[in-house]
Phi, psi and omega in degrees: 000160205256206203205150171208147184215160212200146182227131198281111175268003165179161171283122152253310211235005219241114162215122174247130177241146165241125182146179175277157174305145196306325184299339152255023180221048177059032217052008186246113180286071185275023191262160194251131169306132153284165182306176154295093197316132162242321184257121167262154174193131189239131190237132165254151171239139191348110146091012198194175155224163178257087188260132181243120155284166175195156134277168206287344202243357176118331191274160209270134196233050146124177190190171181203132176286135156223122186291331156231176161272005164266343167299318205277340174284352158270336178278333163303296187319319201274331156276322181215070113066045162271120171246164166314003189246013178250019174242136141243179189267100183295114199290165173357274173297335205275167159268124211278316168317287215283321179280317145336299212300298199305328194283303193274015164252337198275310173319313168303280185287007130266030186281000000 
């Protein structure tokens, strides 16, 4: 199945926690911010897709379950105002990190 990645250029919708939501944790807010997501990479998996957030240095800043892939390509669009011509297609083999890294200096100099 194929990978698609995407490099985040601004927040719209985005806040990721790790903990339960407040509303299920007696009133005690203990959830931890995650990093800011820079690298998206929407993956399928059996029956779904996945969008895995990251940073640009590798660390994992949240992820969301989708039943097709235009759900998960609207939930990107709806946290950081991503559209389709800012996806690419992640080849096989790459890591996704080290192909962000090269996808955002080739975008920077033709900027």
């Amino acid at each position: 199945m194929s990978k698609h990645i995407a490099i985040v250029r601004k927040v719209v919708n985005a806040n990721q926690f790790v903990g339960l939501p407040v509303e299920l944790s007696d009133a005690v807010d203990s959830r931890e911010s995650m990093p800011l997501a820079e690298v998206l990479v929407i993956e399928g998996v059996p029956g779904s897709f996945m969008l895995l957030r990251y940073t640009m240095d590798g660390k994992f800043s949240g992820d969301t379950w989708h039943a097709s892939l235009e759900d998960a390509f609207h939930q990107a669009s709806y946290e950081f105002g991503l559209h389709g011509s800012e996806w690419k297609l992640l080849p096989d083999e790459a890591d996704p990190i080290a192909y962000a890294g090269k996808f955002k200096r080739a975008r920077t100099r033709a900027e």
